[in-house]
N, CA, C and O of each residue as an XYZ file, in Angstrom:
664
protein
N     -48.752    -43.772   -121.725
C     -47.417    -43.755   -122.282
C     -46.692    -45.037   -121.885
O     -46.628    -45.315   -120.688
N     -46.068    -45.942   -122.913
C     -45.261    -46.661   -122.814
C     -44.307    -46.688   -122.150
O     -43.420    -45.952   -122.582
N     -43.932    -47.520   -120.759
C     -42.251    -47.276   -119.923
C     -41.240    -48.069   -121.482
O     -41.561    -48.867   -122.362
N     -40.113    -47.406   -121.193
C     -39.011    -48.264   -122.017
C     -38.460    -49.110   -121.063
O     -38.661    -49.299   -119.864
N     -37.661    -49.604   -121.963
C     -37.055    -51.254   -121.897
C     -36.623    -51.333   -120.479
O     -37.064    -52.077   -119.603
N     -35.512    -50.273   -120.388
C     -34.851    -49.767   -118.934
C     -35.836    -49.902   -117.642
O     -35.700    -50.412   -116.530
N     -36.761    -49.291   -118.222
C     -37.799    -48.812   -116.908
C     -38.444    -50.352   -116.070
O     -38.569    -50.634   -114.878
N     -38.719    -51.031   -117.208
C     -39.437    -52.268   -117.291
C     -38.862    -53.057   -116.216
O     -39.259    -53.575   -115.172
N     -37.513    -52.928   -117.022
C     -36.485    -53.863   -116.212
C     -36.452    -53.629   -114.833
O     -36.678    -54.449   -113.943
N     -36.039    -51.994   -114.681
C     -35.794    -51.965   -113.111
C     -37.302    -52.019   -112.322
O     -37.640    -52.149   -111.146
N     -37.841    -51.892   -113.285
C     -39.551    -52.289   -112.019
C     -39.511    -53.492   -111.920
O     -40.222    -53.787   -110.960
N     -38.771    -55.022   -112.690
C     -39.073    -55.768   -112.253
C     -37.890    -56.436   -112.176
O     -37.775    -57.593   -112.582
N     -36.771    -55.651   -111.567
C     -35.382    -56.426   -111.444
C     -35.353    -57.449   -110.692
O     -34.291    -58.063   -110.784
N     -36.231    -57.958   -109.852
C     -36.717    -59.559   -108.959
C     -36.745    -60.181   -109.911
O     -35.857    -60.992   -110.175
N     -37.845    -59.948   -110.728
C     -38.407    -61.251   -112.081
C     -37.045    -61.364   -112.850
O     -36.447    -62.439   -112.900
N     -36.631    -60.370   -113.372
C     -35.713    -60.542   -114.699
C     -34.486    -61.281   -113.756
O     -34.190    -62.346   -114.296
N     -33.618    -61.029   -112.419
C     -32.829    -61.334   -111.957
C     -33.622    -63.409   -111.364
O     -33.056    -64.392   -111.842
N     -34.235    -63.504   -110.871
C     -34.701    -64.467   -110.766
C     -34.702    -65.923   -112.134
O     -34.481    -67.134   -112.135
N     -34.966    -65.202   -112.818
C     -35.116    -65.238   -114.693
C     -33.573    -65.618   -115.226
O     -33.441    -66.757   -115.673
N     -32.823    -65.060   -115.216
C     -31.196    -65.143   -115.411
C     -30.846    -66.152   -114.794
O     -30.230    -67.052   -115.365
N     -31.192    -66.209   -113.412
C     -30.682    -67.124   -112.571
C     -30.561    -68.697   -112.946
O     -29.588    -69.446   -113.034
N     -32.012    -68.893   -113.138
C     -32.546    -69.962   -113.998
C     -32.136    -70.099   -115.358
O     -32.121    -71.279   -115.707
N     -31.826    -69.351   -116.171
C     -31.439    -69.499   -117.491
C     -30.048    -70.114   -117.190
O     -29.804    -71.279   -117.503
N     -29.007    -69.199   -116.487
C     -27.495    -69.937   -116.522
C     -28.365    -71.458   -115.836
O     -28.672    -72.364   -116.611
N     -28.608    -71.532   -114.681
C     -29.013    -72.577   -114.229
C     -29.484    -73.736   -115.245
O     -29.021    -74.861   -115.061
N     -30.227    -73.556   -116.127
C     -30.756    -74.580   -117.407
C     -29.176    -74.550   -118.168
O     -28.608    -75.636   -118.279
N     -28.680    -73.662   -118.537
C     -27.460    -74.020   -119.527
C     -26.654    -74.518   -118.896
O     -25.949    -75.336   -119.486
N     -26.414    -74.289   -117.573
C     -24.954    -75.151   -116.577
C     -25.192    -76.898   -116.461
O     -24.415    -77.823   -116.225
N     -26.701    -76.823   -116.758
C     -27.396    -78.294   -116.366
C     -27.448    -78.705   -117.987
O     -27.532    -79.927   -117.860
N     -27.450    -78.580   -118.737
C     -27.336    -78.971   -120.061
C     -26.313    -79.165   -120.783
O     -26.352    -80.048   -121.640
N     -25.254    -78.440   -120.612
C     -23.765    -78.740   -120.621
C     -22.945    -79.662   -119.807
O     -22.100    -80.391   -120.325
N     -23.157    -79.641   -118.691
C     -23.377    -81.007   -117.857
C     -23.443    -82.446   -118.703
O     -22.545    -83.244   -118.971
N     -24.866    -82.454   -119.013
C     -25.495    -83.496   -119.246
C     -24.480    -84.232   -120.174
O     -23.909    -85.310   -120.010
N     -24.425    -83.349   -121.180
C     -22.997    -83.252   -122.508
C     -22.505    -83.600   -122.622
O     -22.369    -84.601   -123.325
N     -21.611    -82.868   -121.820
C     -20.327    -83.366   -121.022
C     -20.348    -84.417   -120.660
O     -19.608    -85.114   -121.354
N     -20.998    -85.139   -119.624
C     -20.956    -86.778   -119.050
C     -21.348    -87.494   -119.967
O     -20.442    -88.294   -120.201
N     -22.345    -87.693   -120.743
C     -22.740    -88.126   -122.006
C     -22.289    -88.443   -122.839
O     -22.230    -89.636   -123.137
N     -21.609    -87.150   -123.802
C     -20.515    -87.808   -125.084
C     -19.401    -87.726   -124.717
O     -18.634    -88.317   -125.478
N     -18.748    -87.076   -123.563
C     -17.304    -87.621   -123.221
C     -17.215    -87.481   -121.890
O     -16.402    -86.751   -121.324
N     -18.073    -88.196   -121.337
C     -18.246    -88.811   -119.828
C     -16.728    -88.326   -119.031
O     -15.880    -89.063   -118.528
N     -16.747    -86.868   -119.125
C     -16.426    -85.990   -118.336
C     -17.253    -85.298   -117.531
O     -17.529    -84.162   -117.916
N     -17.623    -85.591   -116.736
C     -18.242    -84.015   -116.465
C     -17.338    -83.503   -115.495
O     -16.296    -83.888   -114.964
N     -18.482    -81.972   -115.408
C     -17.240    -80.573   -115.255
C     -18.041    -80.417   -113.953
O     -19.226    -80.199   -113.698
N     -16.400    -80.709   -112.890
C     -16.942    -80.328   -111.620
C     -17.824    -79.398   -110.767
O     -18.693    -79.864   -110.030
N     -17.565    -77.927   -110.890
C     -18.014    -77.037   -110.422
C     -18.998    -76.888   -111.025
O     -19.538    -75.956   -110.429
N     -19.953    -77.318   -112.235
C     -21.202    -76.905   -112.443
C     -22.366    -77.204   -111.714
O     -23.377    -76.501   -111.699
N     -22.208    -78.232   -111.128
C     -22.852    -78.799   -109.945
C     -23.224    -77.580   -108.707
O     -24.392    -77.228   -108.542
N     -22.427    -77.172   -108.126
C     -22.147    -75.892   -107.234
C     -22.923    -74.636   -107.652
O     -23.699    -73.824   -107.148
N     -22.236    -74.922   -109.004
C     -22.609    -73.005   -109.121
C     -24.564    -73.782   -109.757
O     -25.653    -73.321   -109.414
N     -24.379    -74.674   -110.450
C     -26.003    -74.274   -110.854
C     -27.056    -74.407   -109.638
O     -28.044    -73.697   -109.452
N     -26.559    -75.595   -108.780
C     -27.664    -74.814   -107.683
C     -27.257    -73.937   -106.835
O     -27.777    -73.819   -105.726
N     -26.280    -73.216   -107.248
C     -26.805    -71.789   -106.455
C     -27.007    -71.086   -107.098
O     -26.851    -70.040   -106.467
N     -27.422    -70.755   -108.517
C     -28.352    -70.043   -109.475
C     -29.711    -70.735   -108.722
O     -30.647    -70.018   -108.368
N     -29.716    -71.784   -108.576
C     -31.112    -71.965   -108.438
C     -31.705    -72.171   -106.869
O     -32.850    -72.513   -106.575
N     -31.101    -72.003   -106.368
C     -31.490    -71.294   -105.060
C     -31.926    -69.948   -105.168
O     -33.046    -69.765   -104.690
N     -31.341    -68.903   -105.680
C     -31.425    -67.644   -106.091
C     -32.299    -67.363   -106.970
O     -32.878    -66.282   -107.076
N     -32.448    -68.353   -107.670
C     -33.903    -68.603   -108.504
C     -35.107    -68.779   -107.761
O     -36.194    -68.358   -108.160
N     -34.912    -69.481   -106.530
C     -36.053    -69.839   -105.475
C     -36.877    -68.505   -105.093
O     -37.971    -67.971   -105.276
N     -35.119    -68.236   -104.172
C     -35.770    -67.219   -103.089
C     -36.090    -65.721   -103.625
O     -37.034    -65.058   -103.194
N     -35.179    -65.270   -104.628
C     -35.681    -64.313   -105.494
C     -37.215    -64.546   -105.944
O     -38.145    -63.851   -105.533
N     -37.300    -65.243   -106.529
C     -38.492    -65.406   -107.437
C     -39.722    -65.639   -106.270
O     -40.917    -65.457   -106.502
N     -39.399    -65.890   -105.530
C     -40.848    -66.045   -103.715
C     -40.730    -64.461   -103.709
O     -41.764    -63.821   -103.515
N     -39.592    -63.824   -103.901
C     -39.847    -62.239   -103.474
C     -40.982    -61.577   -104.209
O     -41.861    -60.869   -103.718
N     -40.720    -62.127   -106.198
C     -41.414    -61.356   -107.117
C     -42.862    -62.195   -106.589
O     -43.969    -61.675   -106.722
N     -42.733    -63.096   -106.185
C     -44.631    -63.612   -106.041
C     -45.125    -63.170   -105.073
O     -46.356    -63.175   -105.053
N     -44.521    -62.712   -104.096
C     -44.969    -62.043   -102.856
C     -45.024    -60.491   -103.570
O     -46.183    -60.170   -103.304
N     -44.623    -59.711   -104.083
C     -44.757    -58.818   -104.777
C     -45.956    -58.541   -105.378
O     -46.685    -57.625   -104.998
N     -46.233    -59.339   -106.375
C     -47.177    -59.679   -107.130
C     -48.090    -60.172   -106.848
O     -48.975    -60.465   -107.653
N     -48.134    -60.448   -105.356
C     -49.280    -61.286   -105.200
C     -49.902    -62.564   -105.357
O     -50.972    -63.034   -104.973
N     -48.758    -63.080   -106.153
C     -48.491    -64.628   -106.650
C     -48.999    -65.770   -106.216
O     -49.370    -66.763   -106.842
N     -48.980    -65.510   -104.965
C     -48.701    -66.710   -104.358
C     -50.032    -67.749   -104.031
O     -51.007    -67.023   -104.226
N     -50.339    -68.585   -103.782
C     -51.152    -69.361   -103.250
C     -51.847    -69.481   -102.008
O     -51.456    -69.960   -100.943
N     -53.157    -68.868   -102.377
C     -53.526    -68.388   -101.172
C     -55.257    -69.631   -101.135
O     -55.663    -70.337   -102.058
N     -55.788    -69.478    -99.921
C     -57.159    -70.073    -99.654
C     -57.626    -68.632    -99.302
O     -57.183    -67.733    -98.587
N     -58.735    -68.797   -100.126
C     -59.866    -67.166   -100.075
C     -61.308    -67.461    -99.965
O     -62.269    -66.692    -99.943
N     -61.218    -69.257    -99.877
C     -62.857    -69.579    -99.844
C     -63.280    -68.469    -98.632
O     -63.909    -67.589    -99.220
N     -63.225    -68.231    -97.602
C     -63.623    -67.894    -96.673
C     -64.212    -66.574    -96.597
O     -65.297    -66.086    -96.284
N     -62.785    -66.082    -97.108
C     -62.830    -64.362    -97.096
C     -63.722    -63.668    -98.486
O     -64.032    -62.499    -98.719
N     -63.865    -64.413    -98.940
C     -64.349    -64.546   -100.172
C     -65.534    -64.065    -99.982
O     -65.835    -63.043   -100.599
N     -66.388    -64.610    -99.186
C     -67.530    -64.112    -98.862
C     -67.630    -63.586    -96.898
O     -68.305    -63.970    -95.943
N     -66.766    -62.757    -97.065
C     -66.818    -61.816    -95.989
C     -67.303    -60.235    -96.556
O     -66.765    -59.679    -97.513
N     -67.872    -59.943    -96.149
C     -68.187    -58.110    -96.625
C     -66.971    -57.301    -96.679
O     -66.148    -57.314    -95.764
N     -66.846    -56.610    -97.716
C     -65.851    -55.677    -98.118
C     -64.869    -55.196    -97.086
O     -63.758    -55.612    -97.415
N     -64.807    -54.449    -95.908
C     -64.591    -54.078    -94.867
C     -64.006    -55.007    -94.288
O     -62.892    -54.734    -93.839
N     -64.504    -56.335    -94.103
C     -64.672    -57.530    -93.325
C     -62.724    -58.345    -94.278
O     -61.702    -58.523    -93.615
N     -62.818    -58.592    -95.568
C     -62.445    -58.422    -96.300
C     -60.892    -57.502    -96.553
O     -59.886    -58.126    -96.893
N     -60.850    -55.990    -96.346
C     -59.921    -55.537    -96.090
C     -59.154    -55.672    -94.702
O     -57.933    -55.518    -94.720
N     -59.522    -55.833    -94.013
C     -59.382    -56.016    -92.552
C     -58.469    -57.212    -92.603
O     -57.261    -57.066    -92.419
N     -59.140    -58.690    -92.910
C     -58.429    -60.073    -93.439
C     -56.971    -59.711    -93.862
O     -56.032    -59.925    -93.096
N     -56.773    -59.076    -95.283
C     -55.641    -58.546    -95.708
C     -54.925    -57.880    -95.175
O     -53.778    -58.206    -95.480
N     -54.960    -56.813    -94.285
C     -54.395    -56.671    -93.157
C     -53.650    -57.213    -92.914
O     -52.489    -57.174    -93.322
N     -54.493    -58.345    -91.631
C     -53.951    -59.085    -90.767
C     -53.225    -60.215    -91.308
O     -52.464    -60.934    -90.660
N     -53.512    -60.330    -92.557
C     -53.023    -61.200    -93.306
C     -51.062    -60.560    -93.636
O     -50.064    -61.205    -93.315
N     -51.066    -59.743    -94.048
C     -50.295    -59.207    -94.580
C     -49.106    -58.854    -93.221
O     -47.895    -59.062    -93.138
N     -50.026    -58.284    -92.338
C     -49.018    -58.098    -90.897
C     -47.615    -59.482    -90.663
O     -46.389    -59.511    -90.770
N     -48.633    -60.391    -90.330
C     -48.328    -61.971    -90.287
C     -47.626    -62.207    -91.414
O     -46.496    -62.500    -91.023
N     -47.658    -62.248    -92.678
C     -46.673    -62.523    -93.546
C     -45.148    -61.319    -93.368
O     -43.979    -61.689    -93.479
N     -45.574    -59.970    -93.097
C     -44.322    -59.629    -92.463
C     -43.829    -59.686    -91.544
O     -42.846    -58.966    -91.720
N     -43.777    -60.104    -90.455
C     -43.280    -60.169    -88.921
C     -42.635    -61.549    -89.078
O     -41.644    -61.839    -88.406
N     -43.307    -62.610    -90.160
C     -42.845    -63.718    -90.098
C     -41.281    -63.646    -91.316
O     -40.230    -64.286    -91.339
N     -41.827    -62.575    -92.160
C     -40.091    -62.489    -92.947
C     -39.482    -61.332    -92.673
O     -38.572    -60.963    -93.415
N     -39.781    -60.730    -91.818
C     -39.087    -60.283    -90.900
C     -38.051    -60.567    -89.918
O     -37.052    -60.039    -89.432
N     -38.858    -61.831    -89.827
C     -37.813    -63.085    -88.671
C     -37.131    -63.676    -88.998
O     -36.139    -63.773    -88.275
N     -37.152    -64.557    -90.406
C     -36.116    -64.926    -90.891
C     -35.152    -64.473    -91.673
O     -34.128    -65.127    -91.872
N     -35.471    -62.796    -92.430
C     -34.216    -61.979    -92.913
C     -33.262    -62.036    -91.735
O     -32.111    -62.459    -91.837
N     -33.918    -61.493    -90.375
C     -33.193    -61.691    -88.857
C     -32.123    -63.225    -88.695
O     -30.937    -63.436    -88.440
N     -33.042    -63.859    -88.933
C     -32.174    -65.143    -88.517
C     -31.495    -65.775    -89.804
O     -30.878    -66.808    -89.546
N     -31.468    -65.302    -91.412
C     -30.745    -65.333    -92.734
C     -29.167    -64.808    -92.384
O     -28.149    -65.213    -92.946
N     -29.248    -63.715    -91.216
C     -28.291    -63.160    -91.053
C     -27.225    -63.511    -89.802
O     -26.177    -62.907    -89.573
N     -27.635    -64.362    -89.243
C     -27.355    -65.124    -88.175
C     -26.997    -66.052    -88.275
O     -26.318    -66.448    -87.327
N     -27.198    -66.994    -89.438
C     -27.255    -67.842    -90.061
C     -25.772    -67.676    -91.156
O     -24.948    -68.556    -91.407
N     -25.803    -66.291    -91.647
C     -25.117    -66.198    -92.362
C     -23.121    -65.908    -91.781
O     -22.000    -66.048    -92.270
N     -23.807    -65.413    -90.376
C     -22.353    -64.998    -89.023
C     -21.833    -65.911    -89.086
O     -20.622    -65.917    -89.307
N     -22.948    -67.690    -88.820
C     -22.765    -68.647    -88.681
C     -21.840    -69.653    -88.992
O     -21.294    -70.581    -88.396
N     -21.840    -68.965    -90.595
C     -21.228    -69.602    -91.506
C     -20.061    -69.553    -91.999
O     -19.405    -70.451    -92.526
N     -19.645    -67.746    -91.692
C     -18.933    -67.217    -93.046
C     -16.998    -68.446    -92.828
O     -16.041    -68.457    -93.602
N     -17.183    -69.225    -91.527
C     -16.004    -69.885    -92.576
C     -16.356    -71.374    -92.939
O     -15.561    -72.306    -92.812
N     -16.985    -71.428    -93.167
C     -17.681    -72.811    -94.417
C     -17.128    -72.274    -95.928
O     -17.430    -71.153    -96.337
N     -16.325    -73.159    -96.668
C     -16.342    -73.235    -97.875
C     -16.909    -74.323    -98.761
O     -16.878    -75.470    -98.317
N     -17.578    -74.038   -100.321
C     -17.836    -74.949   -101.071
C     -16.999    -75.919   -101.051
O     -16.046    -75.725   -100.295
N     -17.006    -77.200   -101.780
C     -15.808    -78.032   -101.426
C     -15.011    -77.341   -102.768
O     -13.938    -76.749   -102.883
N     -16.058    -77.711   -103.697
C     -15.053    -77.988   -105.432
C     -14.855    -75.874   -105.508
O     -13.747    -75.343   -105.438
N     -15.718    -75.346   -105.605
C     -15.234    -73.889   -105.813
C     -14.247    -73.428   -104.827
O     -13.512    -72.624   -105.401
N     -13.848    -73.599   -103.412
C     -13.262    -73.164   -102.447
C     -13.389    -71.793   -102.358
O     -12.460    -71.023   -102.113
N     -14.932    -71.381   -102.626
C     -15.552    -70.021   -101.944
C     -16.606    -70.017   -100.683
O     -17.621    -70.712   -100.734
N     -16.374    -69.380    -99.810
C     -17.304    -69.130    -98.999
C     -18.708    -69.618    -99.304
O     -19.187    -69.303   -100.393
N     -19.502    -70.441    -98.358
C     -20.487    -70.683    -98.490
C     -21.875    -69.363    -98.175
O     -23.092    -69.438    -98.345
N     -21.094    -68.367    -97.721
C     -22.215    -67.222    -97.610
C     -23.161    -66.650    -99.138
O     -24.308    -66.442    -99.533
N     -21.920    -66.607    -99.520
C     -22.362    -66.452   -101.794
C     -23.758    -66.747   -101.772
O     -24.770    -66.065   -101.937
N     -23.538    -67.947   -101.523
C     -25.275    -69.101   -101.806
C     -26.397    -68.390   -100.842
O     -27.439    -67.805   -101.141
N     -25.608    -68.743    -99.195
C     -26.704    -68.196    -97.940
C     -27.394    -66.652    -98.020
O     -28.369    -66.289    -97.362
N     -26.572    -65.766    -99.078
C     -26.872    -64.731    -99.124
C     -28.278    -64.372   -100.287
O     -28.767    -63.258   -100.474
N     -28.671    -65.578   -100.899
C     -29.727    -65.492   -101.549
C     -30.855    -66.225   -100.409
O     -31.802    -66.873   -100.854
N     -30.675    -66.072    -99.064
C     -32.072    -66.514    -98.022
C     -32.025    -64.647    -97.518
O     -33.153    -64.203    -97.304
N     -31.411    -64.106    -97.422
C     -31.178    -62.560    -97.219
C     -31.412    -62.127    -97.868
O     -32.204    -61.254    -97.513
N     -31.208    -62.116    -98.981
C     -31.557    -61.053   -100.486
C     -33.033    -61.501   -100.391
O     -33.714    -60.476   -100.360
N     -33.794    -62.574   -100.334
C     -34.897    -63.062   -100.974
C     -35.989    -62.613    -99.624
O     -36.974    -61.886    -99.757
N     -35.568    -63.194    -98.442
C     -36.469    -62.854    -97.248
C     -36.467    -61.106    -96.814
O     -37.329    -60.635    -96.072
N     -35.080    -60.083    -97.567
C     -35.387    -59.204    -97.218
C     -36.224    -58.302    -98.210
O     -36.828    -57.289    -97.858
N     -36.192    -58.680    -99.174
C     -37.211    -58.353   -100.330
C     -38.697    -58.594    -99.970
O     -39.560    -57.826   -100.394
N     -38.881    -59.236    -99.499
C     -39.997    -60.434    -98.903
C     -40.609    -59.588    -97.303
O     -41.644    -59.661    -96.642
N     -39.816    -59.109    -97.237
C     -40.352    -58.189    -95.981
C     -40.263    -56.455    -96.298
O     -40.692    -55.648    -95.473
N     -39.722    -56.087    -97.443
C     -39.802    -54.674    -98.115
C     -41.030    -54.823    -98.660
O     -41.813    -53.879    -98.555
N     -41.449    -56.056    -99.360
C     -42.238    -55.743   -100.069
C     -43.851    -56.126    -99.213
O     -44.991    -55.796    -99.538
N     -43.342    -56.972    -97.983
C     -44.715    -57.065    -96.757
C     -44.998    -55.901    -96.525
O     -46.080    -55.435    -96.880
N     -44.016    -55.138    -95.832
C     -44.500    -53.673    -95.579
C     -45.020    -52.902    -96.800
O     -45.662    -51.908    -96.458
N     -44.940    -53.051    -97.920
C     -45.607    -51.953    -98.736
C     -46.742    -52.501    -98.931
O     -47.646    -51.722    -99.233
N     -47.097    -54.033    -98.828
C     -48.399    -54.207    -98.793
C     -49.222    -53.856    -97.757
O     -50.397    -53.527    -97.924
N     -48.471    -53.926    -96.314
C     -49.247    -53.059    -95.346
C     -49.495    -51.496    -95.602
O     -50.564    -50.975    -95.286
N     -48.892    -51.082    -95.941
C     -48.841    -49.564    -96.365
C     -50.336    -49.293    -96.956
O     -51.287    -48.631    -96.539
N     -50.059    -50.341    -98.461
C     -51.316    -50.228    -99.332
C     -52.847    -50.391    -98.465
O     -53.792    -49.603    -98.423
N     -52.647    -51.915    -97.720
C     -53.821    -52.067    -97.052
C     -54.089    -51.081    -96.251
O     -55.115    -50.550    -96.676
N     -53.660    -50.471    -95.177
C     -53.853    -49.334    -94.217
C     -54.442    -48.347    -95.347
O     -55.623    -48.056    -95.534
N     -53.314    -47.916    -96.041
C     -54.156    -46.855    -97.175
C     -55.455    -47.110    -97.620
O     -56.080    -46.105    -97.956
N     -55.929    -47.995    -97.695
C     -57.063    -48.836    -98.311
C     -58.488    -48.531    -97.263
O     -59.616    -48.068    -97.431
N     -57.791    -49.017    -96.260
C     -58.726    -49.195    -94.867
C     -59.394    -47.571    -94.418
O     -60.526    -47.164    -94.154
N     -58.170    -47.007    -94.493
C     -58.291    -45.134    -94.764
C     -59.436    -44.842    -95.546
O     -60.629    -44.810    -95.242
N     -58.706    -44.589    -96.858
C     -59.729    -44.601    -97.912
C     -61.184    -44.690    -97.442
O     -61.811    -43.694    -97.081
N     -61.737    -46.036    -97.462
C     -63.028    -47.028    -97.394
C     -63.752    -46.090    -96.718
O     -64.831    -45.580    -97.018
N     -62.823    -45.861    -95.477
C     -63.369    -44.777    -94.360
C     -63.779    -43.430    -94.810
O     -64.923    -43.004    -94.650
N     -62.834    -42.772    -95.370
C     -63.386    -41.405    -95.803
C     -64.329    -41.650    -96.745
O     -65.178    -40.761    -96.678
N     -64.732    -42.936    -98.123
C     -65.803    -42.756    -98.414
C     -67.240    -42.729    -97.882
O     -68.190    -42.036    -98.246
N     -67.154    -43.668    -96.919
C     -68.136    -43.957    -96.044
C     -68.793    -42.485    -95.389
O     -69.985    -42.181    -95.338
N     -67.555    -41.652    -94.889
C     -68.124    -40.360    -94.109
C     -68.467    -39.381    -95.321
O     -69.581    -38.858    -95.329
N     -67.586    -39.116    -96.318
C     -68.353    -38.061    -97.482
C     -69.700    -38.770    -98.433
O     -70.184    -38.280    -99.453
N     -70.119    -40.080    -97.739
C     -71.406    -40.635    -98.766
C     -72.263    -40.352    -98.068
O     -73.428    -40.572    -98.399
């Protein structure tokens, strides 16, 4: 059965929100261009706000590849490790990728104490707005480490009970 449109979306509200981000981000940067171009105005605050669409474009979108699995990995190795040998890797692999964004959602937020009276210059908003896409993105990034540990452990389980009912 087909999910609808809705469903789609909220299974992949990282991608699609990541996705938006970048879209205003391309139109704020193209209007820009425009602007300075045929009447060599340009418009202050687009500067501001488009990279912080695209920051939010960054760290969001590292969430959906860590999600997904995305990311860029070296597997020559494990590659030819035995199955077992193999799940085990992922694991430990996976542990280490959470403990490590684990640490910096920790220190996103410390970071963010750090800050909260910094303002943009040209918007005269709080610079947290922006810092709060290293929090949104690293804590996604560690929700979604742990469910890959989840999976792997489940996995490791599994392997096991086939092994004893074969």
């Amino acid at each position: 059965m087909k999910d609808s449109l809705g469903k789609r979306i909220l299974k992949n509200l990282d991608a699609w929100f990541a996705g938006f981000m970048f879209a205003i981000t391309m139109v704020l940067v193209i209007i820009n261009v425009f602007s300075r171009y045929f009447f060599n105005a340009p418009i202050a605050w687009v500067e501001e706000v488009a990279t912080s669409c695209f920051v939010y474009t960054v760290f969001v979108g590292a969430a959906w590849c860590l999600r997904t699995r995305q990311h860029v990995g070296v597997d020559l190795l494990v590659d030819r490790l035995p199955e077992k040998a193999k799940e085990v890797v992922h694991l430990l692999t996976d542990l280490v990728i959470l403990v490590l964004n684990g640490y910096v959602t920790y220190l996103s937020v410390l970071f963010m104490r750090s800050s909260k009276v910094k303002t943009m210059p040209i918007l005269k908003i709080s610079v947290n707005y922006l810092y709060f896409a290293l929090l949104l993105g690293f804590g996604l990034m560690t929700v979604y480490s742990l469910i890959h540990c989840g999976t792997d452990i489940r996995d490791l389980i599994r392997g096991k009970e086939k092994e004893v009912t074969e």
